[in-house]
TORMARMI-848825 format. One record per residue (C-alpha): residue in three letters; residue number from 1; x, y, z. Coordinates in steps of 0.5 Angstrom, whole numbers, plus 500, padded with zeros to 3 digits. Example, Ala and Ser with C-alpha at 12.3 -4.5 7.8 and 13.67 -1.06 7.14 Angstrom:
<atoms>
ALA,1,525,491,516
SER,2,527,498,514
</atoms>
This chain:
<atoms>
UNK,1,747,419,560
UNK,2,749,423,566
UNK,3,754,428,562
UNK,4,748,428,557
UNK,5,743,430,563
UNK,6,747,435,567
UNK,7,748,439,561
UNK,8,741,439,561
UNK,9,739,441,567
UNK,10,744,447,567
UNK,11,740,449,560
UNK,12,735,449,563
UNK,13,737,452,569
UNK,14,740,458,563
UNK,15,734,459,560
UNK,16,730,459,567
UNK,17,734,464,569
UNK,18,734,468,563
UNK,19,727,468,562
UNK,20,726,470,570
UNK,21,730,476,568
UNK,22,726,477,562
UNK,23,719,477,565
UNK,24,722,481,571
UNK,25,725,486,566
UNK,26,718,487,562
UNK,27,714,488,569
UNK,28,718,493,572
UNK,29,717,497,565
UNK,30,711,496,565
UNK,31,709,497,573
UNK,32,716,500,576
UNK,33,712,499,583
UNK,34,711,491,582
UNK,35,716,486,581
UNK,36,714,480,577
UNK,37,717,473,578
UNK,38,717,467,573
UNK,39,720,462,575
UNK,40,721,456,569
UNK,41,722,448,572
UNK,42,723,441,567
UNK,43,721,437,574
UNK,44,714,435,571
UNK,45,708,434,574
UNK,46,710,429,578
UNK,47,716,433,582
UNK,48,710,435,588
UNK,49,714,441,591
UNK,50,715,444,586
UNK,51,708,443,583
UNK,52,704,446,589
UNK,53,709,452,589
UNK,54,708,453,581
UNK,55,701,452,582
UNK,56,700,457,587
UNK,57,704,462,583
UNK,58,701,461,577
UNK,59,694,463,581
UNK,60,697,469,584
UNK,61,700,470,578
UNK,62,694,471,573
UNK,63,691,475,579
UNK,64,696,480,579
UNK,65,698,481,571
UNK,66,694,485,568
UNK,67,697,481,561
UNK,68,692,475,559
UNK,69,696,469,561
UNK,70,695,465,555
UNK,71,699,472,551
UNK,72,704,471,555
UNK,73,705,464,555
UNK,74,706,464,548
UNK,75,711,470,549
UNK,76,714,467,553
UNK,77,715,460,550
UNK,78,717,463,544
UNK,79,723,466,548
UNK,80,725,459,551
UNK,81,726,456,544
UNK,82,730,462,543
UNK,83,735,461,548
UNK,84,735,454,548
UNK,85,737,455,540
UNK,86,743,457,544
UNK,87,741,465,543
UNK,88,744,469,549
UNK,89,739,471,554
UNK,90,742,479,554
UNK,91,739,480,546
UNK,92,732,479,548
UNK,93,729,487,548
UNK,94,722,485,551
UNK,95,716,491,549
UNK,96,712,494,556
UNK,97,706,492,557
UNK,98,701,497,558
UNK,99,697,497,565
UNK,100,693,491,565
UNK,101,685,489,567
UNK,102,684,486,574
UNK,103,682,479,572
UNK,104,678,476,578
UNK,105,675,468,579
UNK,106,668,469,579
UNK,107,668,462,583
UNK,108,671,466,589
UNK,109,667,472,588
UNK,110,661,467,589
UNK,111,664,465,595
UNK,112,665,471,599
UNK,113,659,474,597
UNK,114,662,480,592
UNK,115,657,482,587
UNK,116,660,484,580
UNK,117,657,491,580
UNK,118,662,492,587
UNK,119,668,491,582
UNK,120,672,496,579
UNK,121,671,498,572
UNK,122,674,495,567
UNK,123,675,488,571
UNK,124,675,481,568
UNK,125,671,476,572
UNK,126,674,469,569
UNK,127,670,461,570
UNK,128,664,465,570
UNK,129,659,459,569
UNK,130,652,461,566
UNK,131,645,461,569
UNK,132,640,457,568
UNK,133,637,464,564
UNK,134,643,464,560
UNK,135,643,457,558
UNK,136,636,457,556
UNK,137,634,463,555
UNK,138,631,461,549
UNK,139,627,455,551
UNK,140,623,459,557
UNK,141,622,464,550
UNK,142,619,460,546
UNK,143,616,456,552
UNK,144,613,462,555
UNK,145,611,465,547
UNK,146,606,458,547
UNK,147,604,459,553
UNK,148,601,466,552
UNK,149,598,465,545
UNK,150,594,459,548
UNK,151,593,463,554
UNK,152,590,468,548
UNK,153,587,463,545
UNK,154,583,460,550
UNK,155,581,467,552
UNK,156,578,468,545
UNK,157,575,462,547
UNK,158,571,463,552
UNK,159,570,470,550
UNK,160,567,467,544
UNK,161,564,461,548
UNK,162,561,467,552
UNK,163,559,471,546
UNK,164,556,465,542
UNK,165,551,464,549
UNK,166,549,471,550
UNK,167,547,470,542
UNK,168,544,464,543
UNK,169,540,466,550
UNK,170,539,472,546
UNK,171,535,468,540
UNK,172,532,463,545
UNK,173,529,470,549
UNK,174,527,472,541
UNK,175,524,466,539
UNK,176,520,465,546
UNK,177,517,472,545
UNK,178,515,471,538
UNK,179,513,464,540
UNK,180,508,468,545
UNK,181,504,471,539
UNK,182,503,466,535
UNK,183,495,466,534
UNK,184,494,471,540
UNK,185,488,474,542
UNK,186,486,480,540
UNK,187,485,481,547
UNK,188,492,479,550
UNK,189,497,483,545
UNK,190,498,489,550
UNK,191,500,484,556
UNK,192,503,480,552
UNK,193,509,486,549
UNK,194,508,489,556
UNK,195,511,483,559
UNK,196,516,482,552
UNK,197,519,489,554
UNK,198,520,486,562
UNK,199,524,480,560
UNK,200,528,485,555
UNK,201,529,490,561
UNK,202,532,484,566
UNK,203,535,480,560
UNK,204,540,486,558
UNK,205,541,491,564
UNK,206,536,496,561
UNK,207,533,501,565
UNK,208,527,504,561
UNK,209,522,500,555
UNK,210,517,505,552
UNK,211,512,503,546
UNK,212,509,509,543
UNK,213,504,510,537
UNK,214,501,515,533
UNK,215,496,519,537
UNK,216,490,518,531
UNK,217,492,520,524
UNK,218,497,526,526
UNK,219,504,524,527
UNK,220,505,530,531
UNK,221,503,527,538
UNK,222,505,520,541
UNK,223,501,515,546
UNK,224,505,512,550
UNK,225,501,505,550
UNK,226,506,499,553
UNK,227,511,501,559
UNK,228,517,497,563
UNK,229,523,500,567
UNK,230,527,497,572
UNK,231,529,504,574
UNK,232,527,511,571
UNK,233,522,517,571
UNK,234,515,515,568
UNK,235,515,518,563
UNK,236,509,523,560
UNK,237,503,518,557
UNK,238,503,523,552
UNK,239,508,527,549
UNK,240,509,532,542
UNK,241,513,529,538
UNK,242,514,535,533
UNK,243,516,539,539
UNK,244,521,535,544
UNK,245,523,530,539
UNK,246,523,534,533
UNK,247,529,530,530
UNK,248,528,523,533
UNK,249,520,524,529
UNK,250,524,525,522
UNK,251,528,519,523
UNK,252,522,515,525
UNK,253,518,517,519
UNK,254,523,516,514
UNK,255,524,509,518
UNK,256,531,510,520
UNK,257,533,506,526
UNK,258,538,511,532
UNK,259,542,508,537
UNK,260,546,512,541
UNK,261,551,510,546
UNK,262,551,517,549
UNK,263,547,523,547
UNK,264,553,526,546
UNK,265,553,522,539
UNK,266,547,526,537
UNK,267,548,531,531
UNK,268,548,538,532
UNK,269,540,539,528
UNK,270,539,534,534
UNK,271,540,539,540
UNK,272,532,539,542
UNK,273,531,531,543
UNK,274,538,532,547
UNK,275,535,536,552
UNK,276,529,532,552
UNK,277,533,526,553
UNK,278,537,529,559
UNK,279,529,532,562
UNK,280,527,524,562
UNK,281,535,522,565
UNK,282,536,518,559
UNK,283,543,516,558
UNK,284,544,512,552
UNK,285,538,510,547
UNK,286,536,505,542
UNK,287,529,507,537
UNK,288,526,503,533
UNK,289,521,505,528
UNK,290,514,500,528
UNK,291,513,499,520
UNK,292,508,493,517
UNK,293,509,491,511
UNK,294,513,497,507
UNK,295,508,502,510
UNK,296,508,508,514
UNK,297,511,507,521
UNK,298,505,507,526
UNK,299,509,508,533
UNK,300,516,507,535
UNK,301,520,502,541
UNK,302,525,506,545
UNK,303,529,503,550
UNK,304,533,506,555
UNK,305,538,506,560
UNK,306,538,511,565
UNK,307,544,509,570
UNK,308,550,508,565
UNK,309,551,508,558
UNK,310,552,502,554
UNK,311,553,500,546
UNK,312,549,498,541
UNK,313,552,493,537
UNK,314,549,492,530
UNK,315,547,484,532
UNK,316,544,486,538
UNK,317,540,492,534
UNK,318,538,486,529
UNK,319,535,482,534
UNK,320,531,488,538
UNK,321,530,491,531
UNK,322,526,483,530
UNK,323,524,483,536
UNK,324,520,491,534
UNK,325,517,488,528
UNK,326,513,483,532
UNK,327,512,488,536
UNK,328,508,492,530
UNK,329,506,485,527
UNK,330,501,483,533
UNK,331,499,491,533
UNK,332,497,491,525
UNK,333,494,485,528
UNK,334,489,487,534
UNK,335,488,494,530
UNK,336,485,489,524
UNK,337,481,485,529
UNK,338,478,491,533
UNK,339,476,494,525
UNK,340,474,488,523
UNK,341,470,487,530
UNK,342,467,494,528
UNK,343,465,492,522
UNK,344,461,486,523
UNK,345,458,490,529
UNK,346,457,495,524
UNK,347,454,490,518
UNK,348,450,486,524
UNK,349,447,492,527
UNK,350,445,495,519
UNK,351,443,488,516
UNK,352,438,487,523
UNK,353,435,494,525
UNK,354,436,497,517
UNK,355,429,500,514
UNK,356,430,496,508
UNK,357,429,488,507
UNK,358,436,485,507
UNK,359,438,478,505
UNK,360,443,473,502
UNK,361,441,468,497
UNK,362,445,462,495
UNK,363,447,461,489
UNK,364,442,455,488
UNK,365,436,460,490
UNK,366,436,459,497
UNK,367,435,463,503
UNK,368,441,463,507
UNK,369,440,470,511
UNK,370,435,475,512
UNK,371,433,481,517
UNK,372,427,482,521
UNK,373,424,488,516
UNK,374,425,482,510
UNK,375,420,478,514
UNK,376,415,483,515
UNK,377,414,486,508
UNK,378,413,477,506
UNK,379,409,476,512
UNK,380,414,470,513
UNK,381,418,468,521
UNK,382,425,467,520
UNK,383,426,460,519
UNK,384,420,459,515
UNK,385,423,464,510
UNK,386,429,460,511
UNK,387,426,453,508
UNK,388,423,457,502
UNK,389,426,458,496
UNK,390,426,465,492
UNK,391,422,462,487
UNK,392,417,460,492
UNK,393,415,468,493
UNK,394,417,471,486
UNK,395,410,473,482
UNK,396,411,467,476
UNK,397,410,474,471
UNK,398,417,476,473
UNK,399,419,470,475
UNK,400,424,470,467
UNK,401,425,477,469
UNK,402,429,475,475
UNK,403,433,470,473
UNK,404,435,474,466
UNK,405,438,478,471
UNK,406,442,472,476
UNK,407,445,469,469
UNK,408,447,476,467
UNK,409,450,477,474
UNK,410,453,470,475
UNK,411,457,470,468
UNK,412,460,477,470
UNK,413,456,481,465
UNK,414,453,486,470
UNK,415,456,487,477
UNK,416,449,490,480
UNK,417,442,490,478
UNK,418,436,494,480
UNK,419,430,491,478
UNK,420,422,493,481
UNK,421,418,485,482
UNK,422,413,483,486
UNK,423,413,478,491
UNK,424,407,472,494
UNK,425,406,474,501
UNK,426,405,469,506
UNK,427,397,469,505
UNK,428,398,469,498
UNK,429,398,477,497
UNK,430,402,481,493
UNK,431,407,486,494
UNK,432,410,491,490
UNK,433,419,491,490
UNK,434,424,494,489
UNK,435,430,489,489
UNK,436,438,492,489
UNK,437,442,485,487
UNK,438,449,484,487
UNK,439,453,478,487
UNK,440,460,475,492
UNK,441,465,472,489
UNK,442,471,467,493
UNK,443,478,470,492
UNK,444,478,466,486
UNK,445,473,469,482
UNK,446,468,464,484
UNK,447,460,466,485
UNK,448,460,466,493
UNK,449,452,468,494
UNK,450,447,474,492
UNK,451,447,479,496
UNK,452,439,482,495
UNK,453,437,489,498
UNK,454,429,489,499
UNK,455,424,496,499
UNK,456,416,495,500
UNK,457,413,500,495
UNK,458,407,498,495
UNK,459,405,504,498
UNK,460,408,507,492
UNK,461,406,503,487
UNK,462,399,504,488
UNK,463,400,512,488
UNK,464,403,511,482
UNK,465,397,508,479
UNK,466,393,511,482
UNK,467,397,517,479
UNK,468,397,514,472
UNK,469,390,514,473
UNK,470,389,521,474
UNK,471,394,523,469
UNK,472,390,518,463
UNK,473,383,521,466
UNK,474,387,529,465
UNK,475,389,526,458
UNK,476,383,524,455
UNK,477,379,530,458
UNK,478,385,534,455
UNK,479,384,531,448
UNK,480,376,531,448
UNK,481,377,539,450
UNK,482,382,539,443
UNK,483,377,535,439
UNK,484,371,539,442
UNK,485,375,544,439
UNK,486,376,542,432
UNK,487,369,539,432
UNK,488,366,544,427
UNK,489,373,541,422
UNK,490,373,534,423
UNK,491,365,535,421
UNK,492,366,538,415
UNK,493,371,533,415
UNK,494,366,527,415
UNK,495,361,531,411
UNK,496,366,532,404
UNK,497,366,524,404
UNK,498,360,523,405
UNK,499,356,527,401
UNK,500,361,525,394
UNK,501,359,518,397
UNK,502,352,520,396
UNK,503,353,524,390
UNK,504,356,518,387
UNK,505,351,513,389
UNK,506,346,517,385
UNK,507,350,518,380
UNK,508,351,511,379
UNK,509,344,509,380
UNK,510,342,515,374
UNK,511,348,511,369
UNK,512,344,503,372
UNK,513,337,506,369
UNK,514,340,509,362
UNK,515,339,504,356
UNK,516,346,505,355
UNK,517,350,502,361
UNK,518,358,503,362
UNK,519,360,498,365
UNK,520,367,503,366
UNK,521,363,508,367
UNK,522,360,504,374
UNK,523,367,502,376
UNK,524,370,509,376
UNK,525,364,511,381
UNK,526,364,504,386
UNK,527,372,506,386
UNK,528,371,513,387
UNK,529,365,511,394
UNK,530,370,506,396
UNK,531,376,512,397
UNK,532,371,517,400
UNK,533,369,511,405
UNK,534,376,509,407
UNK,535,376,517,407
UNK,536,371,518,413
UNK,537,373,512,416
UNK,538,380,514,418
UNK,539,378,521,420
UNK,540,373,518,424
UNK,541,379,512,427
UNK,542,383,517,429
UNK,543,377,522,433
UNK,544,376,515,436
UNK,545,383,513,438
UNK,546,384,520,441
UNK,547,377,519,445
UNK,548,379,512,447
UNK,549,380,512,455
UNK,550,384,506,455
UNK,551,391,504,456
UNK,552,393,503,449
UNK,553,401,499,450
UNK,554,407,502,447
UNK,555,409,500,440
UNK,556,414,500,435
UNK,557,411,505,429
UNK,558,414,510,425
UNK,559,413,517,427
UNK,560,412,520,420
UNK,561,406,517,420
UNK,562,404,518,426
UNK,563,405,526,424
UNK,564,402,525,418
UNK,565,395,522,421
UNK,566,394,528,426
UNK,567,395,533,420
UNK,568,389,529,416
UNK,569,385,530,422
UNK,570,386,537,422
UNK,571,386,539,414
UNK,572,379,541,415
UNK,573,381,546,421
UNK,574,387,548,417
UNK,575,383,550,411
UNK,576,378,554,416
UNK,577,384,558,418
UNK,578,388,560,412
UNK,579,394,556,415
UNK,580,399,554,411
UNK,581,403,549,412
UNK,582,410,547,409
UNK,583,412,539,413
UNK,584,418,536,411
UNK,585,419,529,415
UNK,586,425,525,414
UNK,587,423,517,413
UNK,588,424,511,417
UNK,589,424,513,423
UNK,590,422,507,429
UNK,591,420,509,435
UNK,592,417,505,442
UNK,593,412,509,444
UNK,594,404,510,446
UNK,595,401,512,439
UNK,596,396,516,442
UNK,597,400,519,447
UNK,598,404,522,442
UNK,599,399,523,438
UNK,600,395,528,444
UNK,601,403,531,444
UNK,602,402,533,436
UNK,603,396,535,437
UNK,604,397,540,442
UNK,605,404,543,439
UNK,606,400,545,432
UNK,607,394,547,436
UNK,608,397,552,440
UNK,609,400,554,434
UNK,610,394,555,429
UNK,611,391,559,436
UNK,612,397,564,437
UNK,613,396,565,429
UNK,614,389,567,429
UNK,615,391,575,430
UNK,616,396,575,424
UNK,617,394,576,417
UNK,618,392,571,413
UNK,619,397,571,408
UNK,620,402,570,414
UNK,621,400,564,418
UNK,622,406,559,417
UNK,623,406,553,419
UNK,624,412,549,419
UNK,625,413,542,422
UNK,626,419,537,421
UNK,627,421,530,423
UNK,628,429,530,423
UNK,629,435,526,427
UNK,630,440,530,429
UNK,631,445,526,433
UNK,632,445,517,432
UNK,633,439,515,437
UNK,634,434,520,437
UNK,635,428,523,433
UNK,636,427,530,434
UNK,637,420,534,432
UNK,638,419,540,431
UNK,639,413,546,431
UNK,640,415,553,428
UNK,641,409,557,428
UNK,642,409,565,425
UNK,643,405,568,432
UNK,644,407,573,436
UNK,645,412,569,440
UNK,646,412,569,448
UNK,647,414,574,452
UNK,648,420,574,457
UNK,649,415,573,464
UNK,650,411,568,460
UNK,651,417,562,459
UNK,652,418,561,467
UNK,653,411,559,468
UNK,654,408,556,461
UNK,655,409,548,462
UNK,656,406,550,470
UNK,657,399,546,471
UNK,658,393,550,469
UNK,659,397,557,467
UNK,660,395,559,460
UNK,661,395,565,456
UNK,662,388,562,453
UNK,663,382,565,454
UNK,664,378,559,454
UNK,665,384,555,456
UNK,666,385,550,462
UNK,667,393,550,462
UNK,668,394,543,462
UNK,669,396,542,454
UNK,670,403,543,455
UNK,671,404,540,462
UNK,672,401,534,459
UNK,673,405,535,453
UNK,674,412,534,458
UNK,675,409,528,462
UNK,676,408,525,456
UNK,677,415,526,452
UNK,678,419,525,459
UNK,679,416,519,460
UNK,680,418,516,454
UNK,681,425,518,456
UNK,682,425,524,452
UNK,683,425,532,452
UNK,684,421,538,450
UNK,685,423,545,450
UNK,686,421,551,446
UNK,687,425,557,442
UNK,688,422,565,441
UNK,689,425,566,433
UNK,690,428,571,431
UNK,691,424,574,427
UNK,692,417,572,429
UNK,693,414,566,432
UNK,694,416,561,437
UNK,695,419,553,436
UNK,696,417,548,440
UNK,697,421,541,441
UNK,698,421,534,443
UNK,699,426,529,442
UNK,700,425,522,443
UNK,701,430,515,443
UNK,702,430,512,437
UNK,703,430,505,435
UNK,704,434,501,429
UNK,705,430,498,423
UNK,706,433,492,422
UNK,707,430,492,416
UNK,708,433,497,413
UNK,709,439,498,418
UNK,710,437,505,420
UNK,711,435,509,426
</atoms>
């Protein structure tokens, strides 16, 4: 064992020194100005001065070798092997190494305080121990990234939060003003916009808000009506739009709303308002036009600041645009209120001081309202008209009159009516109206009340009937002058009858005292006495019916007839005069009129005919007259006469009273002749022919025959 260990230790020592030489000769080629040292020992960890001296070398090794030391290591352990293999230690040709890199311990460069920036370049620090950085650099990352995204998100919180609760303060800012003119007087809008304009001012930060209305009908011209600023020149009270806003009044008209951060936003086309804005210190505007109910704009709202710009974001825009609409809202109203003020001080003070009587009637009769002047014309007070009925004051003979009207009205057959009455005065008296009545329905088409306009014409009445008095007294002198006229006719007339009645009544008598009576013979004669009887009895009829001087009443008769009659009476005048008459008339004509009346008209036309012949030649006197309906409704006659016409300065005055071109004329047949027919509701004119001679013509309404169906 000894042997086995001595031989051992003398390898060992072999290859110690082998690899000595080894490393001294690799160093000295790789740094000739250095010698290197390796030093190889099998004492173990345990032999203790050995292992200090090794450790030490070790260290001071790995310090100044610029080759790793793990590489070498192995290069040389591998050698060690080698030679233990029984190589020789002269065969080995170890490579140069090239410079090697200063290695340093990191511990010691902490301990001296040497910082790894003071190094030379290329150094290798060893048993660096990482930071608490590089051991948890991605930890802090991610710790730091939540905590900046909940950072974010709890300040989008609160700018929501913030946000949220100037929109709600907003709202409720809104919602108060809008609660203020719920029901609000008439009286009260202005303080009320007024102090709505304050509390938007001092809510937002504004500077200026203006409230401007249409100056009357023009849009040309602003009033400048509700005002509130915090700071700001008062602007004017009125101002041109057309000329310092030209631009802002096509928006508004157009009903656009502008909002302008900076006038600077403004357009081009919009230089004029730039300038008068920067005039008034405007920096930022909002103008919102006041629309109700899709009409025409009737002012606008401008807010303003004059200190800063601002924006104008669209909710906000929305809110304020609200805020507008109840501003325009509460002035519809009160300009409604102020009208309709108007118009019942307008309606109560022309229903009380109106010069007519003016009533409201119930639907049932009573009287529900009525002026001072309808209790002056019935002689009633006020509250003892109101107790009454208008049934009570009606004159029972128009009482079914009036009620015709009311139920026309009430079932919507008629939408007014106007009627002439006559009411019982308080003292029993009568009075004469005239009555204008309408009729007031609920929204929903329901009979309301009767609205009755009242006119005395008593006064009137009794001229008028005094006037008709008049007029029938000038007829009846007129028709007495015409019978006066043809007197010597209507004798002759008389005279035939008679004398072939008295002719045949001798006759008979000398047939009665003959021995030889004919009973036929007889007959004939009574028949030719009775003929001639009724012959002169008409005549005599028709000359008292044209003499009478009553009112004869109006009546349904056919006009042939009527025309016929006064030609019978005129035959005899006729004859005497050489006229002759060619008549055409076209039958069942009905007419409403006053026989005698139309017969006077009749007579005058052919009159004046016969005496505008007289001066012509016998055989050219014509008389032509004829009955036609030239259009549905209406009768025309007309008068044709062969005379010499009437000349161009005559025309303008024939139908004036008491003008004539007659010698013994009055002038008042052809008058009387147009007052006649027009009151009738007819027309009477006159044409030259041409040829000769002159056409007179009346019309008048015709009435349907039920009989026959025609008119």
């Amino acid at each position: 064992m000894r042997v086995r260990l001595n031989i051992m230790m003398r390898r060992g020592m072999w290859v110690g020194v082998g690899l000595l030489i080894l490393l001294t000769h690799t160093i000295t080629a790789a740094e000739p100005k250095h010698v290197h040292v390796l030093v190889l020992h099998s004492f173990g960890r345990e032999f203790a001065p050995f292992s200090v001296f090794a450790n030490q070398f070790r260290t001071e090794l790995a310090e100044q070798s610029p080759v790793p030391v793990a590489d070498l290591s192995r290069t040389t352990a591998g050698v060690a092997v080698r030679i233990l293999q029984g190589e020789s230690p002269a065969s080995f040709r170890p490579a140069p190494l090239g410079p090697g890199k200063p290695v340093f311990d990191w511990r010691e460069l902490r301990r001296w305080g040497i910082r790894e920036s003071d190094l030379p370049p290329g150094s290798v620090v060893q048993f660096h121990q990482p930071t608490f950085w590089e051991l948890y650099r991605w930890q802090i990352a991610g710790t730091v990234a939540l905590v900046l995204l909940q950072i974010a998100l709890i300040i989008s919180l609160l700018s929501n939060r913030t946000k949220r609760r100037q929109g709600e303060a907003e709202a409720i800012l809104i919602a108060d003003i809008s609660s203020k003119f719920v029901n609000l007087p008439a009286n009260e809008v202005d303080r009320e916009i007024m102090e709505a304009e304050r509390r938007i001012c001092e809510f937002l930060g504004l500077d200026v808000a203006a409230l401007w209305q249409w100056l009357g009908e023009s849009t040309d011209f602003f009033t400048l009506t509700h005002y509130s600023a915090q700071k700001g020149p008062q602007p004017p009270e009125r101002m041109n739009a057309k000329e310092h806003f030209p631009w802002f009044q096509q928006q508004m008209l157009a009903g656009r709303i502008v909002a302008v951060s900076s006038l600077a936003e403004l357009p081009a086309e919009a230089a004029r308002d730039r300038e008068s804005a920067r005039q008034l210190g405007i920096k930022s505007n909002l103008t919102i036009p006041l629309t109700v109910g899709g009409e025409p704009p009737i002012g606008v709202l401008g807010l303003n600041t004059t200190r800063a710009e601002r924006d104008w974001p669209d909710a906000l825009v929305k809110r304020l645009q609200l805020v507008a609409q109840i501003f325009a809202n509460a002035l519809a109203r009160k300009r409604s209120d102020q009208a309709l003020r108007a118009s019942e001080e307008l309606s109560r003070v022309t229903f009380e001081q109106a010069a007519v009587g003016i009533a409201h009637v119930g639907i049932d009769g009573r009287w529900l309202r009525v002026n001072d002047k309808l209790c002056a014309i019935v002689g009633y007070q006020r509250d003892e008209l109101l107790q009454l009925n208008f049934r009570d004051i009606t004159h029972p003979a128009d009482l079914d009159a009036n009620l015709n009207y009311v139920r026309q009205l009430l079932a919507g057959e008629i939408q007014t009516c106007t009627l002439e009455k006559r009411y019982l005065r308080k003292d029993r008296s009568v009075v004469w109206i005239n009555m204008a009545l309408s009729l007031v329905r609920t929204g929903t088409g329901q009979p309301k009340y009767f609205i009755s306009v009242v006119e005395d014409i008593t006064a009137r009445r009794e001229s008028e009937q005094e006037l008709q008095r008049l007029r029938v007294q000038l007829w009846h002198a007129d028709r007495v002058t015409q019978t006066g006229a043809i007197a010597a006719s209507l004798a002759h007339e008389i005279n035939q009858p008679l004398a072939a009645i008295l002719s045949n009544a001798q006759a008979g008598l000398r047939f009665m005292a003959g021995p030889n009576l004919n009973l036929e013979e007889i007959r004939e004669i009574l028949t030719d006495i009775v003929r001639d009887d009724k012959r002169a009895g008409a005549v005599i009829s028709g000359l008292r019916g044209l003499l009478q001087r009553k009112t004869t009443q109006r009546e349904t008769l056919g006009l042939p007839g009527t025309i016929q009659e006064i030609l019978d009476l005129l035959h005899g005048e006729l004859l005497d005069r050489h006229i002759e008459v060619h008549l055409q008339l076209e039958a069942d004509c009905l007419v409403v009129v006053d026989k005698t009346q139309i017969q006077q008209v009749i007579l005058n036309l052919v009159m004046n005919a016969v005496e505008a012949m007289q001066h012509q030649p016998a055989g050219q006197r014509q008389l032509q007259v004829t009955l036609t309906r030239p259009s549905a409704g209406e009768a025309r006659v007309t008068v044709c006469d062969s005379g010499p016409g009437i000349h161009g300065e005559q025309q303008e005055k024939l139908f004036e009273a008491f003008w004539t071109t007659k010698e013994q004329g009055m002038g008042i047949g052809l008058p009387i002749s147009r007052s006649i027919i027009e009151s009738h509701g007819g027309r009477i004119w006159f044409v030259n022919n041409t040829d000769r001679g002159v056409t007179f013509y009346f019309a008048l309404p015709c009435q349907v025959d039920h009989s026959t169906g025609v008119k």
